[in-house]
C-alpha positions, 0 to 999 in steps of 0.5 A, a space after each residue: 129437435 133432439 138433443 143427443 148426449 155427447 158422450 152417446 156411442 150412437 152411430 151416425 147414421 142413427 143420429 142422422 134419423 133422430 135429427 131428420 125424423 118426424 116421428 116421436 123417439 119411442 118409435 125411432 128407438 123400437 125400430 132400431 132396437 134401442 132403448 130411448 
């Protein structure tokens, strides 16, 4: 499981794909366009 930084600005609808998601973050970030 991820952990996500509290003072992160991530929308939760991303948080909510980080969280649920199998795959790794690289892939999660690239499709979202956001750095990891």
């Amino acid at each position: 499981m991820y952990a996500i930084h509290l003072n992160a600005r991530t929308p939760p609808a991303v948080r909510f794909d980080i969280v649920h998601s199998r795959e790794p973050s690289d892939v999660l970030a690239r499709r979202r366009g956001i750095s990891h």
